[in-house]
Steps between C-alpha positions, in 0.01 A plus 500: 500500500367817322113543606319672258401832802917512482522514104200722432692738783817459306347573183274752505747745405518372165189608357626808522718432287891464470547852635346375802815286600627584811709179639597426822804383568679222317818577705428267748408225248828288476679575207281804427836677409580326208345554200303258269627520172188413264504358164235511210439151330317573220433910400119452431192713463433357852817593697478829368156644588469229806841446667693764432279827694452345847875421435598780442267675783678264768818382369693810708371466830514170469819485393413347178715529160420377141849417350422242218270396205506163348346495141544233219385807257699751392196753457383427841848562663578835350104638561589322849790674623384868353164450727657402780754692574333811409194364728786347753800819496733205478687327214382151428723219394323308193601137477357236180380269686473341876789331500718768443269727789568251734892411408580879596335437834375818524152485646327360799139517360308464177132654302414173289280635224555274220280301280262289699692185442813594577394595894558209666806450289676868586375485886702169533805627310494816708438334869805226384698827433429607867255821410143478622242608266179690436370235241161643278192248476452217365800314712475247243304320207607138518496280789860428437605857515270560824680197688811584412500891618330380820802291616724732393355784684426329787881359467615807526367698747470787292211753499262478211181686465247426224392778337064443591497879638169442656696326811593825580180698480325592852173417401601141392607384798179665679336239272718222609488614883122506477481176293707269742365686807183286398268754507431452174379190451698181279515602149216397230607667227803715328421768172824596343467740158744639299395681225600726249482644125818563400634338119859646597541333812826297485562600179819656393454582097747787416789311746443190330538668145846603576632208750792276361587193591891636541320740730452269786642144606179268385665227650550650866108630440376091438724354804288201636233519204508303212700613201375733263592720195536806610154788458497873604123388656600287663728654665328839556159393540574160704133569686352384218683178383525171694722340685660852551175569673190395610376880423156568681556237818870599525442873482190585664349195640825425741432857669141401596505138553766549747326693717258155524817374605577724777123548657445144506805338555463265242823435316333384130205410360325136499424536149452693204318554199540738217333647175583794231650605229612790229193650436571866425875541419606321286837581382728188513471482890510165663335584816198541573309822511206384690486249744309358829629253738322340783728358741373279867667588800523285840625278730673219260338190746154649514345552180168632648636818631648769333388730232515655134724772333373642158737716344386639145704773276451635153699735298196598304305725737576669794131464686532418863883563502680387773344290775558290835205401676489246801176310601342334776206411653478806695562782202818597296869670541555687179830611459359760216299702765692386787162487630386140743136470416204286596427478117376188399507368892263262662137686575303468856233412224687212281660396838180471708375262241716241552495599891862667491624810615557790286877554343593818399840720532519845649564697258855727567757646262860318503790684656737659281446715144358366236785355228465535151474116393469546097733348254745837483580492871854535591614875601239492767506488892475143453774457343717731690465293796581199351816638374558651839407166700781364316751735540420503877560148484827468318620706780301278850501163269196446646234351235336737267141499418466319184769220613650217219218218659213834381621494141547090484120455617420759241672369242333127555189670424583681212678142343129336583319745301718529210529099508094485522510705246698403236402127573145552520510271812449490898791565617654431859791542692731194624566585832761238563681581185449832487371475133241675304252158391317552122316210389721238733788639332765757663444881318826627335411673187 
């Protein structure tokens, strides 16, 4: 087991960047001398600013080669192949779609950076193909879809790590460390914000002007969705259309709530509730561009402990930004400052007059730099180690930080709020069935 003194040590080089890298060696990892052939599935906006530089900072040490893209767009696989290989030094083989990738047997590993509903889909095609996979959040956005990739993962022994970056950032798992070490106090409370100003976000206008059906294989783009006709949008600008995704829970929410997941141990919510709208954009979108959910959290068979996670984001205005703030009794862990805090704690003179003892935190910085947490992360330190965590792991096949049970607890939570949501009701989680519950009724679409 990793402890978090033996990751901060291991990663410290990293935010100095990906000069910095100076590995040890993986000669005496076995089967460090043969090299992992890599594969792109899906040549995104994503893979290329996000996957592709700590890639290609590591990939030679590490003995680490990207051979392959897998594309159902013809665009994307010419634009593809020119970027990497002129980012790579190596020719890459361009293939239509995933069935042909893994007929040539070619590659040991796969980037899964498709549209948000087709994750779950591609990480079980790829781990049934025998590659393991670096799989981008949201796992999945159906209950069916997050079942399914969980068996087959697990089935298969392969690695998978979820893209939520910030299980590989130092000063996270300070927070975690210091959180379960008790010293902190149970949690009361948990702020989550998300908030921007930014009308072109997920939009794709001049690519959507000039995409053709006979472009790309619509059919291969719907595979487990219900059929439709087919609609450059769509297509290019999934985030904002449902049941391709769930847009603000799916995108931004999943990063945050999951680290509720991870400090508390707590697989899902209890419940959730949900309210929003389009309120600012409105320009044929189906999801919403503002939204709050409140979810419950705690032990399932005692309803009188636990406590509440707000989440709110807006598209409409920026104010306040990006936030993650932890309460309890004793003060607050905010993963903005990085600061632990007797704000807001227990006073001698509000606990002397109910005969108590005061309750307030020492105050002390967490361990590790300070990530960037807004909504353009990705080429960051962060990042970097996540991509790095997984190569690392590919090569020990011991489990990487985000593992496949990370992004199905994730994903349960980001099915609750889009099902409170577009219901309008409580919703709760079947824990025998392993169902998302909306009015009594099992949440779909």
């Amino acid at each position: 087991m990793t402890t978090r003194r033996d990751f901060v040590k291991k990663s410290a080089f990293a935010s100095l960047g990906a000069l910095a890298f100076s590995p040890k060696s993986y000669s005496k990892i076995i089967g460090a001398n043969d090299r992992v052939r890599v594969a792109c599935v899906g040549f995104s906006d994503r893979h290329r600013a996000s996957h592709v530089p700590p890639f290609k900072a590591l990939a030679k040490e590490m003995n680490f080669e990207m051979v392959a893209l897998s594309d159902i767009w013809n665009r994307r696989r010419e634009e593809g192949k020119a970027f990497l290989e002129k980012q790579l030094g190596n020719d890459i083989k361009v293939y239509r779609n995933n069935d042909e990738l893994y007929a040539s047997k070619s590659v040991d590993a796969v980037f899964i950076s498709t549209a948000d509903f087709q994750h779950a889909y591609h990480t079980i095609e790829a781990v049934k193909a025998g590659c393991d996979t670096y799989t981008e959040k949201p796992l999945a956005e159906t209950m069916d879809d997050n079942r399914a990739v969980l068996k087959a993962v697990r089935d298969s022994g392969k690695i998978v790590q979820i893209g939520s970056q910030r299980r590989s950032g130092a000063n996270y798992w300070a927070a975690d460390e210091y959180i379960k070490s008790g010293k902190f106090g149970p949690i009361t409370m948990v702020e989550l914000m998300w908030n921007v100003n930014q009308p072109g976000r997920w939009r794709r206008p001049n690519l959507t002007k000039d995409l053709k059906e006979s472009d790309v294989d619509w059919k291969r783009f719907l595979i487990n969705r219900p059929e439709d006709s087919f609609d450059p949008r769509k297509y290019l600008e999934y985030r904002l259309f449902w049941p391709y995704s769930s847009g603000i829970p799916g995108q931004w929410m999943s990063h945050q709530i999951d680290t509720v997941h991870w400090f508390s141990g707590l697989a899902h919510p209890r419940s959730a509730v949900a309210n929003g709208g389009i309120y600012q954009w409105k320009d044929g979108r189906k999801n919403a561009d503002t939204l709050t959910v409140v979810f419950d959290y705690g032990p399932l068979n005692d309803p009188t402990n636990g406590f509440q996670v707000s989440f709110q984001s807006r598209f409409s205005n920026s104010a306040g930004g990006t936030k993650e703030i932890y309460y309890s009794n004793g003060g607050e862990l905010n993963l903005d400052t990085n600061m632990i805090s007797p704000n807001g704690g227990l006073s001698a003179r509000e606990a002397g007059e109910m005969g108590m003892q005061a309750n307030l935190l020492t105050a002390m910085k967490l361990e590790g730099p300070k990530v960037e947490t807004g909504s353009n992360t990705g080429g960051d330190v962060l990042t970097f180690n996540h991509v790095k965590n997984w190569m690392e792991c590919v090569r020990s096949r011991k489990k990487p930080n985000a593992p496949i049970e990370a992004g199905y607890q994730h994903s349960i939570a980001t099915i609750m709020a889009n099902a409170a949501y577009r219901t309008g009701e409580r919703v709760t989680f079947d824990e025998k069935t392993q169902n998302v519950m909306a009015g009594g009724k099992i949440f779909k679409y």
